[in-house]
C-alpha positions as CSV (number, residue, x, y, z in Angstrom):
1,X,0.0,0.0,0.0
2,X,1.4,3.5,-1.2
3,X,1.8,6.1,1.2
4,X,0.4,9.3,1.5
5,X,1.4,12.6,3.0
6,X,-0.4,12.3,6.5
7,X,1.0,8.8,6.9
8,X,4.7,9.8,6.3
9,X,3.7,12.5,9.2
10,X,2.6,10.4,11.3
11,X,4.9,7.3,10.5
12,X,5.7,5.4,13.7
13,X,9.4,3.7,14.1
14,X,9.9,0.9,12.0
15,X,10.1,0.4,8.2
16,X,7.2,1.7,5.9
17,X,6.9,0.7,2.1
18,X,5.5,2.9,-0.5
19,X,6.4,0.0,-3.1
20,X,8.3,-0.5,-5.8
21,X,11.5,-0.6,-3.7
22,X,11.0,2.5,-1.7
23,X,10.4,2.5,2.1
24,X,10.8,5.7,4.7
25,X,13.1,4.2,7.7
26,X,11.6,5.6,10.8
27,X,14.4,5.5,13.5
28,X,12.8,5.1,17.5
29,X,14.5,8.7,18.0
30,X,12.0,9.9,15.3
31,X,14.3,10.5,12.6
32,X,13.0,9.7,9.1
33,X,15.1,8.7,6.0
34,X,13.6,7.8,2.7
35,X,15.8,4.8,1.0
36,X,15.4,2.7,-2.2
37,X,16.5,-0.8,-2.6
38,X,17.6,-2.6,-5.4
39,X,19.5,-5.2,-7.4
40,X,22.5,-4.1,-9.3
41,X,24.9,-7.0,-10.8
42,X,23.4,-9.3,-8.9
43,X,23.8,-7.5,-5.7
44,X,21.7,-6.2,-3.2
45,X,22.2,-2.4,-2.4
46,X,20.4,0.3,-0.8
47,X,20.0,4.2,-2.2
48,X,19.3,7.2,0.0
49,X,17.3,9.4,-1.6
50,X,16.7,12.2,1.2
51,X,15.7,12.9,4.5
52,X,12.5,13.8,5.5
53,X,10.7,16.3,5.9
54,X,13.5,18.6,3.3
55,X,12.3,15.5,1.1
56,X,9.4,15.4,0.6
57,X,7.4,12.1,-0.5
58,X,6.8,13.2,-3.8
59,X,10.6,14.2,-4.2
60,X,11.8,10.6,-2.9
61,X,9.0,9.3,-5.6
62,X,11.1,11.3,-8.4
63,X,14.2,10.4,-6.9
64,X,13.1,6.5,-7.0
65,X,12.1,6.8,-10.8
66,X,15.1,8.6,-11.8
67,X,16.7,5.4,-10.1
68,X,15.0,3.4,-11.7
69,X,15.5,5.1,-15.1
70,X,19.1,4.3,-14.6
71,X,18.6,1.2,-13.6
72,X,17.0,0.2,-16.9
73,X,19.7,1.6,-18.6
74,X,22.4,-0.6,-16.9
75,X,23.4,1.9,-14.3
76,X,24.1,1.3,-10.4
77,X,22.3,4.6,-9.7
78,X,24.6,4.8,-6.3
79,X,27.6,5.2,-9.1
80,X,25.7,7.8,-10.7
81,X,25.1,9.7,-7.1
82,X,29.0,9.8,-6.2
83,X,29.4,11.2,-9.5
84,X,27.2,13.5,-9.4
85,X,28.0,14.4,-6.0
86,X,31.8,14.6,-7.7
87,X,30.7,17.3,-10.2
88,X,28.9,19.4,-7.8
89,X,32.2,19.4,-5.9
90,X,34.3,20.3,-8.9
91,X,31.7,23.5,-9.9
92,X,32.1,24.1,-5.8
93,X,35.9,24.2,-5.8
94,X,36.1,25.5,-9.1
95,X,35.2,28.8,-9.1
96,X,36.3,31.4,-11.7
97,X,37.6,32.9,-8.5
98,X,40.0,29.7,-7.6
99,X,40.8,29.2,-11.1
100,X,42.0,33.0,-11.9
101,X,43.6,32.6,-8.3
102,X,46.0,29.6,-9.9
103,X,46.5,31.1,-13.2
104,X,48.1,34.2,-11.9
105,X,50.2,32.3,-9.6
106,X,51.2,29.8,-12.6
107,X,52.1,32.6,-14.6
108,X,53.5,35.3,-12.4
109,X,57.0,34.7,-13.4
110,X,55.7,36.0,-16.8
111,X,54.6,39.0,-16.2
112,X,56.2,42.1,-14.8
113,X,55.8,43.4,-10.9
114,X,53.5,46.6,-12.4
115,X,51.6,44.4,-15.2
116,X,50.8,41.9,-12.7
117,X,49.7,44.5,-10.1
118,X,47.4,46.0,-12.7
119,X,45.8,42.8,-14.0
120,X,45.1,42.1,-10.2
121,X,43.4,45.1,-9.9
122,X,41.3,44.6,-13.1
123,X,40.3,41.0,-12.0
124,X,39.4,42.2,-8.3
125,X,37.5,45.6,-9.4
126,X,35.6,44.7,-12.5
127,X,35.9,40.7,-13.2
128,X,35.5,39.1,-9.7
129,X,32.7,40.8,-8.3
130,X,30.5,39.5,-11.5
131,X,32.2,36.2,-12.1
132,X,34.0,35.5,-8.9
133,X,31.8,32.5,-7.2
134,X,30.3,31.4,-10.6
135,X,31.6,27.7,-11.0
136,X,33.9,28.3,-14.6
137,X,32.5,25.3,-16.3
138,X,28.9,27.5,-16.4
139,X,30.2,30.6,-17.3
140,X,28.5,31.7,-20.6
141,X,29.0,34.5,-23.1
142,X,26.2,36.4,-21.3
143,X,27.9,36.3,-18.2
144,X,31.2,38.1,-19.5
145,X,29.4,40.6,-22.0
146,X,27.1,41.7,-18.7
147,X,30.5,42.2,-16.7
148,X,32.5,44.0,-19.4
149,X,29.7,46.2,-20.7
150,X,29.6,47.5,-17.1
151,X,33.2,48.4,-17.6
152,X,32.1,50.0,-21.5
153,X,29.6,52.0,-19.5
154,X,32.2,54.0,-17.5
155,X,34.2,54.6,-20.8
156,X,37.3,52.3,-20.1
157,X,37.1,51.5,-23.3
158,X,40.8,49.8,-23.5
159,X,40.5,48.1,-20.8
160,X,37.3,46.9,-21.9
161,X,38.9,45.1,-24.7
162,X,42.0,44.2,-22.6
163,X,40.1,42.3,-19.5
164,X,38.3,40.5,-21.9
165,X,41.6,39.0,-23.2
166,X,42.6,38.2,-19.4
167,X,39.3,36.7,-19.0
168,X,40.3,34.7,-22.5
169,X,43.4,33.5,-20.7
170,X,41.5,32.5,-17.6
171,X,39.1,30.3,-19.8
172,X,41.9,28.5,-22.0
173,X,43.8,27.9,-18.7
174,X,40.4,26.4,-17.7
175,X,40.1,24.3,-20.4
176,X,43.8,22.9,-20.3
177,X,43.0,21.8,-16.5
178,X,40.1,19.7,-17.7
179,X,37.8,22.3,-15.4
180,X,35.7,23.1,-18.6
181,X,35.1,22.5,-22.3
182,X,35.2,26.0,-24.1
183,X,36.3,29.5,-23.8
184,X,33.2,31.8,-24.0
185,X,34.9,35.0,-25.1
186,X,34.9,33.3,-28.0
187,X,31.5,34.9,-29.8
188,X,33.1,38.5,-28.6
189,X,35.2,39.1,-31.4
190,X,34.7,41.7,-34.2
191,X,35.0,44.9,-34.3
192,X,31.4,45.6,-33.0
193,X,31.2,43.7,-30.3
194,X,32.1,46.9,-28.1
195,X,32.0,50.6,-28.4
196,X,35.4,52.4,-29.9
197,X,37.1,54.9,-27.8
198,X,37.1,58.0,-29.1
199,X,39.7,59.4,-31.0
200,X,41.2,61.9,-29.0
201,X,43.6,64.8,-31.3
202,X,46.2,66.2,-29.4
203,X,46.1,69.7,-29.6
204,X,49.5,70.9,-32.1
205,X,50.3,74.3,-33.9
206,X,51.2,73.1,-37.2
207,X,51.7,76.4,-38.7
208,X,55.3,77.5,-39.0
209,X,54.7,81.5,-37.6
210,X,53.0,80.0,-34.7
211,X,55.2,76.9,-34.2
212,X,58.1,79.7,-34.4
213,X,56.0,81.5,-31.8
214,X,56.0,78.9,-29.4
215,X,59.2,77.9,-29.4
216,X,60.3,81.4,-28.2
217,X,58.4,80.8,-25.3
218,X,60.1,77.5,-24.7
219,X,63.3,79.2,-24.9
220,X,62.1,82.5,-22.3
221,X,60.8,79.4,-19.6
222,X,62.4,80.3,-16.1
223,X,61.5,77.2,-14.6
224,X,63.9,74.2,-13.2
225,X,66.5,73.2,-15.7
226,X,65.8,69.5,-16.5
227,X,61.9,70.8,-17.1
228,X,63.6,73.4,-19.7
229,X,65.8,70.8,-21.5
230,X,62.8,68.3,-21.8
231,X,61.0,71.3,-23.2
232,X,63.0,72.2,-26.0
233,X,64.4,68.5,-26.8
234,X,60.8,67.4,-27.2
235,X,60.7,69.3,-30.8
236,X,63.8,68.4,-32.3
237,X,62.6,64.9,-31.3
238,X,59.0,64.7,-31.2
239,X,59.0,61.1,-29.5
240,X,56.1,60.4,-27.4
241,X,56.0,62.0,-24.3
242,X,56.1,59.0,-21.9
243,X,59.2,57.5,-24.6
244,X,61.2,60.8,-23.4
245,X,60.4,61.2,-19.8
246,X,61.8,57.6,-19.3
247,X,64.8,58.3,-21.4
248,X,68.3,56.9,-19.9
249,X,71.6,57.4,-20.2
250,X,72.7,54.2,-21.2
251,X,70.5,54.5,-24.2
252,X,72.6,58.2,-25.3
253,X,75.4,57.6,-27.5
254,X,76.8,61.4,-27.5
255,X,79.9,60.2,-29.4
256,X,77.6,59.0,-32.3
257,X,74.6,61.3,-32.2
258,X,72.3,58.4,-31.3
259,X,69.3,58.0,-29.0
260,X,68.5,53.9,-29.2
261,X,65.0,53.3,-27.1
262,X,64.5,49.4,-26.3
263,X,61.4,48.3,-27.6
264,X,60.1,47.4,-23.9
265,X,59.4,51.0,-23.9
266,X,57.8,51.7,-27.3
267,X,54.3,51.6,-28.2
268,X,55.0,49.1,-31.2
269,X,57.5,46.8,-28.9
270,X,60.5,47.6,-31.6
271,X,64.0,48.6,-31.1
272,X,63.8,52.6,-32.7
273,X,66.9,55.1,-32.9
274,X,66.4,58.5,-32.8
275,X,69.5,60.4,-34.7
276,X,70.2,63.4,-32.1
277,X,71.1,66.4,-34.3
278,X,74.1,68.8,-33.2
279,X,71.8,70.8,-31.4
280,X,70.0,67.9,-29.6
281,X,73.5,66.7,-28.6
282,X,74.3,70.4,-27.4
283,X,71.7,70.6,-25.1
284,X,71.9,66.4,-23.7
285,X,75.6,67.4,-23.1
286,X,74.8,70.5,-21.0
287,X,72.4,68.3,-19.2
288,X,74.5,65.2,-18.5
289,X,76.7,67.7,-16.0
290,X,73.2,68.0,-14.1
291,X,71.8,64.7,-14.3
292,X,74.8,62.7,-15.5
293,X,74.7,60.8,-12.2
294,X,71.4,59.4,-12.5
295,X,70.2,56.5,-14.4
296,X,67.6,58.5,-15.9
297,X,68.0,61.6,-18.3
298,X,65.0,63.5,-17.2
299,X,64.8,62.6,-13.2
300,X,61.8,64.1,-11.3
301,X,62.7,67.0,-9.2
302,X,61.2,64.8,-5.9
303,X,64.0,61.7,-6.5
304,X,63.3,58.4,-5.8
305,X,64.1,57.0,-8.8
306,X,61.2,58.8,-10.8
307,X,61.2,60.8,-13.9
308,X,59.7,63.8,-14.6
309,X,55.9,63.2,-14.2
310,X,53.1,62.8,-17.0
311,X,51.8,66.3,-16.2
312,X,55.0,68.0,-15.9
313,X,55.3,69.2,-19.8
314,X,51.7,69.9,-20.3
315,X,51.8,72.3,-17.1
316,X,55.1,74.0,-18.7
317,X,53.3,74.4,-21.6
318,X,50.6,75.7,-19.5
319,X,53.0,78.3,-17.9
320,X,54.5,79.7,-21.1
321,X,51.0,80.6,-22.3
322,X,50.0,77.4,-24.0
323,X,47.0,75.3,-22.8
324,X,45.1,72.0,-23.7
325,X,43.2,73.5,-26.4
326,X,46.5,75.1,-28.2
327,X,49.5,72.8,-28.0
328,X,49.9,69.5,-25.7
329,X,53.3,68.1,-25.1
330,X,52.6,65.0,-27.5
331,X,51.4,67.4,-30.3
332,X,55.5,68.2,-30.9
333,X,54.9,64.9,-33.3
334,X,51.7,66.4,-35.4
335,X,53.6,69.6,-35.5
336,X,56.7,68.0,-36.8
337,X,54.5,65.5,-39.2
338,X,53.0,68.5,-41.0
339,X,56.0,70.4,-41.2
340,X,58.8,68.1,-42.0
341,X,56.1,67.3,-45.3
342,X,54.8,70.2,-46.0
343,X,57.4,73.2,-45.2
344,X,60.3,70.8,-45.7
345,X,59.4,68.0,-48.1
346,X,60.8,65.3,-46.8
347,X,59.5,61.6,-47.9
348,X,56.4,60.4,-45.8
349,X,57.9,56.8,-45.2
350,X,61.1,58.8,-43.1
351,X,59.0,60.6,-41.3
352,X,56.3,58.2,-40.4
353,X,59.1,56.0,-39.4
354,X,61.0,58.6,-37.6
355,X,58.0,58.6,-35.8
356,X,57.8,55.2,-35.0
357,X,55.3,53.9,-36.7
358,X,54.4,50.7,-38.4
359,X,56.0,51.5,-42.2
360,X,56.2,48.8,-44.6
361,X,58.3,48.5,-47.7
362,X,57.4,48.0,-50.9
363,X,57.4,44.2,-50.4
364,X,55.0,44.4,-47.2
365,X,57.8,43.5,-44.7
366,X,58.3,46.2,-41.8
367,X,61.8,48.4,-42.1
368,X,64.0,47.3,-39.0
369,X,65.2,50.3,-36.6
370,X,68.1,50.8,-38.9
371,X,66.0,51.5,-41.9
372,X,67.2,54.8,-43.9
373,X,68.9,55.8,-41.0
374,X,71.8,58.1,-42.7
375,X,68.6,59.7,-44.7
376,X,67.0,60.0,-41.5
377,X,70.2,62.0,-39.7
378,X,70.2,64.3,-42.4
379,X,66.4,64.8,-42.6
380,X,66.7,65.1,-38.2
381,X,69.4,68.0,-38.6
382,X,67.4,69.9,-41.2
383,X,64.6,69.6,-39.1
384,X,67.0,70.8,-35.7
385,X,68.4,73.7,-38.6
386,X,65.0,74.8,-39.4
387,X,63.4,75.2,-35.6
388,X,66.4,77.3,-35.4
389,X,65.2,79.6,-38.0
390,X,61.3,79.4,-36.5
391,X,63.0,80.3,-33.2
392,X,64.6,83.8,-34.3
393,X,61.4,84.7,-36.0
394,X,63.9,84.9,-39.3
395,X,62.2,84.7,-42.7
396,X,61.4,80.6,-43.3
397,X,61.3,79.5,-46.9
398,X,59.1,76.7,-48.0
399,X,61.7,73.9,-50.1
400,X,61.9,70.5,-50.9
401,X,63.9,67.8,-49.6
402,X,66.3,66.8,-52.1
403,X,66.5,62.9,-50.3
């Protein structure tokens, strides 16, 4: 006779079948524990399929067929609970949290102290919080588009596309430990999966009166020395800002009026030489008496080991008249793009590699730092010889490169 719902209530100790191999064991302290016996193999075994009353009878009932189910399909169904159990402990210990936790420690030796600080912080601000205590094997597309659109939404649109490659990592890692079977950033390629930053023009005078204009101001700044030489080595340079304020010594070659920059600090990861022109020369000698000492070229006023500061240019620029909307520290390179072509003549594939940008030859293979270089020493001390000119306000005449 099946049970019913007041029965299993009021069950008394003992044993009490609801048939088909199902019985709720009553012990004589009251407890009550639903179990399931069958045959597997020829061997007798016994299932526990709950507790009640947090199992219900008509939960043990769907337990008991599910049992059975497997039972019909050849299956112990006691295997098939350890495993089970097995797999919830996996997703349990297997967070995204736990697996980005090893991944970082398996490849810490890879990164960089500051990269690895900075992909912490990304995982612990923007990924953890959303994916942290999801098991990695259910992580879906969804689940990383709904984290890194939150990101999108604040306008870190970099990062955006750079913590979904750590996330990528994470996953692979993932998959190579067995924990799951794909990587969902997969679907988020293409160019429209996420918004574009911006572009953002630096502010430059490109005009030769005004560019002469400015650099008279550069050469009347009364503020501290090393600021001064950065000033008015930025234009006969026009590297990025961030390549000259970490400028060293070791990288100077005086003797042969070479600046080599190691491609760890370029934007495109290449080797590039700058050629310094006898004036650039002139002015690193003067400064090497200063700052000779130090490792770095340009060291920040405060010490410690620290360059000049991000801001420090752009607020001398500010203090000699020239503000954000007419001439930022990087806009020395649009300044000397425009005129070096257009006042000078010069070739674009010199200049746009003098600038360090990707330039390809005429067979599609990309010019090595040493690429036109004796062109590019003669077209860096015309450019040196005609800031002169600019500077005295003197009469400039628009010619042609003859290279």
């Amino acid at each position: 006779m099946k049970l019913t719902a007041t029965a299993v209530k009021n069950a008394k100790p003992g044993r009490h079948s609801d048939g088909e191999g199902m019985y709720l064991l009553v012990t004589e302290a009251g407890q009550k524990y639903w179990r399931f016996d069958y045959r597997f193999l020829g061997k007798y075994k016994t299932l526990a399929l709950g507790v009640f009353p947090d199992t219900t009878l008509a939960m043990a009932r769907s337990k008991r067929t599910e049992a059975r189910s497997l039972l019909a399909s050849a299956q112990d169904p006691s295997v098939a609970k350890r495993k089970a159990k097995a797999v919830a402990k996996q997703k349990l210990d297997n967070t995204f949290q736990s697996v980005a936790l090893k991944w970082l420690e398996t490849t810490e030796s890879q990164r960089k102290a500051n990269t690895d600080a900075k992909l912490k912080s990304w995982l612990s601000r923007d990924v953890l919080p959303q994916l942290g205590n999801l098991p990695i094997s259910e992580i879906k597309t969804t689940d990383i588009l709904v984290t890194l659109r939150k990101m999108e939404a604040r306008g870190v649109f970099d990062s955006v596309l750079r913590v979904k490659q750590i996330i990528s990592r994470i996953m692979k890692f993932a998959v190579r430990e067995g924990l799951t079977d794909r990587d969902p950033t997969y679907e988020l390629q293409g160019p429209d999966t996420f918004k574009s930053k911006p572009t953002k023009h630096h502010a430059a005078i490109t005009d030769p009166k005004g560019f002469g204009g400015l650099l008279r101001a550069i050469a009347g700044y009364e503020g501290h020395f090393v600021i001064k030489t950065a000033l008015q080595l930025s234009p006969m340079v026009f590297v990025r800002p961030g390549e000259l304020r970490a400028m060293e010594w070791s990288e100077v070659d005086l003797e042969n009026a070479t600046w080599s920059i190691p491609g760890h600090r370029m934007k495109m990861s290449i080797d590039h030489i700058v050629p310094l022109s006898t004036q650039a020369v002139e002015l690193l000698t003067r400064l090497r008496l200063i700052t000779g000492h130090h490792k770095l070229v340009f060291p920040s006023i405060k010490g410690e080991g620290r360059p000049i500061s991000e801001n420090t240019l752009n607020a001398a620029l500010n203090s000699i008249g020239y503000d954000g909307s007419l001439h930022r520290a990087h806009g020395f390179r649009a300044s000397a793009r425009t005129l070096l072509d257009e006042q000078l003549g010069f070739p674009a594939h010199l200049i746009e590699h003098q600038l360090a940008h990707a330039v390809k030859d005429a067979n599609g293979r990309a010019y090595n730092r040493t690429s036109h270089l004796e062109e590019r020493k003669k077209m860096m001390q015309r450019w040196s010889n005609y800031l002169d000119q600019l500077a005295v306000g003197g009469k400039v005449l628009t010619f042609k490169s003859a290279s």
